[in-house]
Every structure is written in structure tokens, then in C-alpha cells.
C-alpha positions as CSV (number, residue, x, y, z in Angstrom):
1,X,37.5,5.7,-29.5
2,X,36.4,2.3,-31.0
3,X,33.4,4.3,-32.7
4,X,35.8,6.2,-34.7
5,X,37.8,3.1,-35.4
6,X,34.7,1.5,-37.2
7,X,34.3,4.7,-38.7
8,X,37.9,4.9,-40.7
9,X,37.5,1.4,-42.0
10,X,34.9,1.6,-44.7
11,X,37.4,4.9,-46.1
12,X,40.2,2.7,-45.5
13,X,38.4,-0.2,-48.0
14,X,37.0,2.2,-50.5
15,X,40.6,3.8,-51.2
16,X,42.0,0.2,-51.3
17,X,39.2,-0.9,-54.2
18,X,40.2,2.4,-56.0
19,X,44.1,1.8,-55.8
20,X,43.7,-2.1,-56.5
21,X,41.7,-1.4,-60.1
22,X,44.4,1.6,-60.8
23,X,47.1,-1.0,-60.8
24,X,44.9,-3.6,-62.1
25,X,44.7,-1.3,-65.1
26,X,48.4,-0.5,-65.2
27,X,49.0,-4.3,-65.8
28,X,46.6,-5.0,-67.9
29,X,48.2,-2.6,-70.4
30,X,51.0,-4.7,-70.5
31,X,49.6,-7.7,-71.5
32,X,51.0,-8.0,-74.9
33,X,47.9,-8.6,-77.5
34,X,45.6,-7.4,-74.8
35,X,42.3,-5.5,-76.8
36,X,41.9,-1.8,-75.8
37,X,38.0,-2.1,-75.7
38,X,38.6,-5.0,-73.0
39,X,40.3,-3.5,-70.5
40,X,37.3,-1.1,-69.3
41,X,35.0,-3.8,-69.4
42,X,37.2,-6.1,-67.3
43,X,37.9,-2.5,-65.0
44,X,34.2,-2.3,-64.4
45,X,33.8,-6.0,-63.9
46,X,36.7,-6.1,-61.1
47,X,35.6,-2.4,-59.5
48,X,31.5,-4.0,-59.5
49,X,33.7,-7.1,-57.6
50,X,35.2,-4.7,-55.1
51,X,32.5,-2.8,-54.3
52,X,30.0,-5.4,-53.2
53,X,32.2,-7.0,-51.0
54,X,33.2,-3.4,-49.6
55,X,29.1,-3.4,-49.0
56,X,28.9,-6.6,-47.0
57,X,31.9,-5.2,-45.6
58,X,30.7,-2.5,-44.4
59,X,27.4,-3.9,-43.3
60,X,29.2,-6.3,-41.2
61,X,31.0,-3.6,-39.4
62,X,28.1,-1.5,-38.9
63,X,26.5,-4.7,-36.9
64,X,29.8,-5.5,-35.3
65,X,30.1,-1.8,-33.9
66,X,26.9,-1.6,-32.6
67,X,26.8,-5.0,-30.9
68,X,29.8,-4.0,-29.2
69,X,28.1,-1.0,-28.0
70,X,24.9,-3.0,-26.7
71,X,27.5,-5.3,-24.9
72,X,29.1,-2.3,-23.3
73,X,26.1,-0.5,-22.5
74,X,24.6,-3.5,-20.9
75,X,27.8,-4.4,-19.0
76,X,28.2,-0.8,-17.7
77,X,24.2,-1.1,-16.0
78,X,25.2,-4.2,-14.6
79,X,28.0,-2.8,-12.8
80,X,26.2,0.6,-11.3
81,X,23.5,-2.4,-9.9
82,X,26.0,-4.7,-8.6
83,X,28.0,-1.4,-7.3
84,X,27.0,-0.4,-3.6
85,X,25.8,3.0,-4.7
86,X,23.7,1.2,-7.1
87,X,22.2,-1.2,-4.5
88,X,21.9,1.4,-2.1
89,X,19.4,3.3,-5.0
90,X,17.5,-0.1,-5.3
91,X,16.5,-0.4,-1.8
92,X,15.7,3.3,-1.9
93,X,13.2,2.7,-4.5
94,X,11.6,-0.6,-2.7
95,X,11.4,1.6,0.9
96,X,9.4,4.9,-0.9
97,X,7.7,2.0,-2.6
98,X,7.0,-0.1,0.7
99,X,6.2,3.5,2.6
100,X,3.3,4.5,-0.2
101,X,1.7,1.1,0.0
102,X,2.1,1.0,3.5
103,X,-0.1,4.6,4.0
104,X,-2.5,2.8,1.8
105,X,-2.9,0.1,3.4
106,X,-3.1,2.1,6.7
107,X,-5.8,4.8,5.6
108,X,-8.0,1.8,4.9
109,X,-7.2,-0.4,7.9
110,X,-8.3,3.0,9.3
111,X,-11.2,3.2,7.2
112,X,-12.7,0.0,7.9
113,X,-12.0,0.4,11.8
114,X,-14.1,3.3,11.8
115,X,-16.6,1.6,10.1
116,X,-16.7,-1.1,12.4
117,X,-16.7,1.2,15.2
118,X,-19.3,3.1,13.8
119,X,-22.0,-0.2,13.7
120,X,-20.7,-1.5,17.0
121,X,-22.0,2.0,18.7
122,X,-25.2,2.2,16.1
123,X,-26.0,-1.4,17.7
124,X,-25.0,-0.6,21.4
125,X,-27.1,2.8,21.0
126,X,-29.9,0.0,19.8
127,X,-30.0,-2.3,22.7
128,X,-30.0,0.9,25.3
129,X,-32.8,2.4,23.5
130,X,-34.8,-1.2,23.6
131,X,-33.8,-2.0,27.3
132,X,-35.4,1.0,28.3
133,X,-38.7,1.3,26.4
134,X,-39.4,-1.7,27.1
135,X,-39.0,-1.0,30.9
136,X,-40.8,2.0,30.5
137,X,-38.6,5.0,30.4
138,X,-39.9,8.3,28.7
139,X,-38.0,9.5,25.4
140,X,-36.0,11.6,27.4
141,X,-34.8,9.5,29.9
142,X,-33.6,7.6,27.2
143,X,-31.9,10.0,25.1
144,X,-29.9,10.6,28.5
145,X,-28.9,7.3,29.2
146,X,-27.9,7.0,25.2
147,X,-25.7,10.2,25.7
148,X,-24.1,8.9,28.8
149,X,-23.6,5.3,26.8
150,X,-22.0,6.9,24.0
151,X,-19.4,8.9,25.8
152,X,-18.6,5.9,28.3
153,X,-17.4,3.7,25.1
154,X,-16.1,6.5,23.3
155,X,-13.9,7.8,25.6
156,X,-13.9,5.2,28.6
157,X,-15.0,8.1,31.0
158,X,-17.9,8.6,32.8
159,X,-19.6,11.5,31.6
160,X,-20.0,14.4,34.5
161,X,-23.1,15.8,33.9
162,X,-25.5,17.1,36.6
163,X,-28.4,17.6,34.4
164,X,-28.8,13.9,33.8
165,X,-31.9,13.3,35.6
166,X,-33.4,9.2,35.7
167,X,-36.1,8.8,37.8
168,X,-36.2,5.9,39.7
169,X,-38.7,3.2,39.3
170,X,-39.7,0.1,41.2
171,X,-39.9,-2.4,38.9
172,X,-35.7,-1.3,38.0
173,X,-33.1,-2.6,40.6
174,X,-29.7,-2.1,41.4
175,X,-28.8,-5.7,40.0
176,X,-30.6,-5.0,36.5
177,X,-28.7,-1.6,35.9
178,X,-25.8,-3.3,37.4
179,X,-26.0,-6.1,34.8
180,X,-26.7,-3.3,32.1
181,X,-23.5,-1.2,32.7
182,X,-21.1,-4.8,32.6
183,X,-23.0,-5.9,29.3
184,X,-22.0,-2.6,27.6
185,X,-18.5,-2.2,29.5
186,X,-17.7,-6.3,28.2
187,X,-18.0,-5.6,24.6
188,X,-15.2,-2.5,24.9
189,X,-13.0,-4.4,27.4
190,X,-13.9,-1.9,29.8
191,X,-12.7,-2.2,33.5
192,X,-15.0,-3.0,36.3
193,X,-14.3,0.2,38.2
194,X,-15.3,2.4,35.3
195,X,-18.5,0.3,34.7
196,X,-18.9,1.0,38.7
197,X,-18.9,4.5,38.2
198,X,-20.7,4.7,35.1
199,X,-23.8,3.2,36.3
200,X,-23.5,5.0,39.7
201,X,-23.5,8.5,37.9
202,X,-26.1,7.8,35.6
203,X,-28.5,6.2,37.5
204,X,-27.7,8.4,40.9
205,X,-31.1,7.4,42.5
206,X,-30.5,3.9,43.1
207,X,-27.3,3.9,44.3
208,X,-27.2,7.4,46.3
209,X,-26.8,5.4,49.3
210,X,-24.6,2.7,48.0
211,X,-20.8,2.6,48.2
212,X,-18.4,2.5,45.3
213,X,-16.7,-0.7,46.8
214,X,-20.7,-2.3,46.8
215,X,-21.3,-1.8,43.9
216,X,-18.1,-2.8,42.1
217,X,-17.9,-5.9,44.2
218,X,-21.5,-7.2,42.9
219,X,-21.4,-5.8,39.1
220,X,-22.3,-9.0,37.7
221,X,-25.0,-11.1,39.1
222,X,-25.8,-14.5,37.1
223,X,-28.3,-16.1,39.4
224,X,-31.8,-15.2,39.9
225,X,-34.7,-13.8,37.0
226,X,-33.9,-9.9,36.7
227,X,-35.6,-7.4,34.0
228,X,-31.9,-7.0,32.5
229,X,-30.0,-10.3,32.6
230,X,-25.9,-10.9,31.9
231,X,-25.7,-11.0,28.0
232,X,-22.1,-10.8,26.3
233,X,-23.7,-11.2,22.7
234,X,-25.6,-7.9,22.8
235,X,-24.4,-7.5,19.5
């Protein structure tokens, strides 16, 4: 509606510079010793007047219209923001927004966890495999005891598997494979009574004849000199 209102004006002011010179012209007629041949120059004169203040005019209105409109425009965004709906739409945006930085974020926490998880079991796998050469044990042997390693942390279970065969040896006792078992169980936060039975099952020989209550009782033994001591910084 107000479009259309700046729209009629510049008609409105052109019909008004053509009905002002008509009756300029009509006067000037009856201006008594007034020269024929003047009255079209002063005509153009007056008309050339008219229209250029009909141009800034019009100019004028053109910037007044469409400041109006910016105004209008700008005040009619502010109030769908400050309306509830248009809040409501705002923290729609920011939760999708929070949500895909979040999975982000999350796929490389997860990442990064698997990595470290990954190195922690390359270097446990490490210290297994140079316990046991250096006491001795054949390749096999220690492949076994690395696959029965691996599951414990991995899934906090002793494995069940009958095939796993360590022969027993002399120079090994129950205290050093005791003391081996808590090292590796300490750096996953593993509980005493599944290091107990880890170490029982994988090294059946020695502790055939020992209890589960013995064994978990003494897992950890500090004093004395033993071919596998207490070390928490295996790592």
C-alpha cells in the first residue's frame, strides 16, 4: 500500500508542472505589451524550472520509499527472532549444530582411544614375549601365553582353552608367575580374583595342587629376589 503511494506521486507532480505552465501561459497573454516571441522562451524556461525539481523530487522519493522498506524489512526479522517460534528455530539450529560437532568430536575421542589401546597391548604383548625368552620358553610356549595375555585384557576373562600346554620349569615359581599375572592385571585395573585365575589356567602345572584362595591371597610378593619382580611401569 505505501509502494503504490510513492508510486502516484511523481504522476501527481508531472501533471502539476504541466497545469502550472498552461496557466502560466494563459497569464502571460494578458500582460499588456508582452512580445509574442517571449512567452515560449519564458514557457520553456519555467517548464526546464519544473522539471528538475520534479527530478530531485522524484529521486528523493525513490530513496525515501525504499528506506522505508529496509526499515520494515529489518524490523519484521527482528520480531520473528525475538518471537518464541523464532527462538525456538534458533536453538534448533545451535542443537543440530552442537549434535554434528559432538559425533565429531566423539569418532575421534574414539579414534585416539583405540589407538592408545592398540600400543598399550603392542607393549604388554612386548614385555610377555621378553619375560619369557629370557627365562627360556620355546616360541610356542610363548605365543600361548601371548594369546592368553591378549584375551585376559581384552575381555577381562580368562581364556578356557585346554590346548594351552606350559611346561613347567624349575628355575619358574609360583611367586614369579604370580608377580607376572598382577603386573599385567595393574595396568587394566584388573581385579585380583581374575588375575588369580588367569595365572592358574595358564600356567596349570604350577598351581595344580594350589587352591584358588592361596593363590589370590599371595598375588603380590614384594620381598625377596625372584626371576619376575612387582613392576607397575611395565609400560
Amino acid at each position: 500500500m505505501k509502494q503504490n503511494k510513492y508510486s502516484i506521486l511523481p504522476a501527481i507532480i508531472e501533471a502539476l508542472i504541466i497545469l502550472t505552465t498552461s496557466m502560466l501561459t494563459l497569464l502571460l497573454r494578458e500582460v499588456p505589451g508582452m512580445m509574442t516571441y517571449i512567452i515560449p522562451v519564458t514557457l520553456l524556461a519555467v517548464y526546464i524550472l519544473l522539471k528538475f525539481f520534479y527530478r530531485k523530487g522524484t529521486s528523493w522519493i525513490h530513496r525515501h520509499a525504499t528506506s522505508k522498506g529496509s526499515v520494515a524489512n529489518l524490523s519484521t526479522e527482528i520480531e520473528r527472532l525475538d518471537h518464541p517460534l523464532g527462538k525456538a528455530e534458533v536453538q534448533k539450529k545451535r542443537m543440530e549444530l552442537f549434535h554434528h560437532e559432538f559425533q565429531l568430536e566423539q569418532q575421534s575421542y574414539l579414534l585416539q582411544k583405540e589407538k592408545e589401546n592398540d600400543l598399550k597391548l603392542a607393549a604388554i604383548l612386548k614385555y610377555t614375549r621378553d619375560t619369557f625368552k629370557r627365562l627360556d620358553f620355546d616360541e610356542t610356549e610363548i605365543f600361548q601365553i601371548c594369546e592368553c595375555v591378549r584375551y585376559f585384557v581384552t575381555n577381562q576373562q580368562v581364556l578356557n582353552q585346554t590346548e594351552v600346554h606350559i611346561k613347567r620349569r624349575m628355575n619358574v615359581t609360583q611367586i614369579a608367575l604370580k608377580n607376572f599375572a598382577w603386573n599385567i592385571a595393574f595396568q587394566y585395573n584388573i581385579s585380583g580374583d581374575h588375575a588369580a585365575r588367569f595365572v592358574i589356567a595358564t600356567f596349570n602345572e604350577w598351581f595344580s595342587n594350589t587352591s584358588f584362595a592361596t593363590v589370590r591371597k599371595n598375588l603380590r610378593t614384594t620381598t625377596g629376589k625372584h626371576v619376575i619382580e612387582i613392576d607397575e611401569h611395565i609400560l
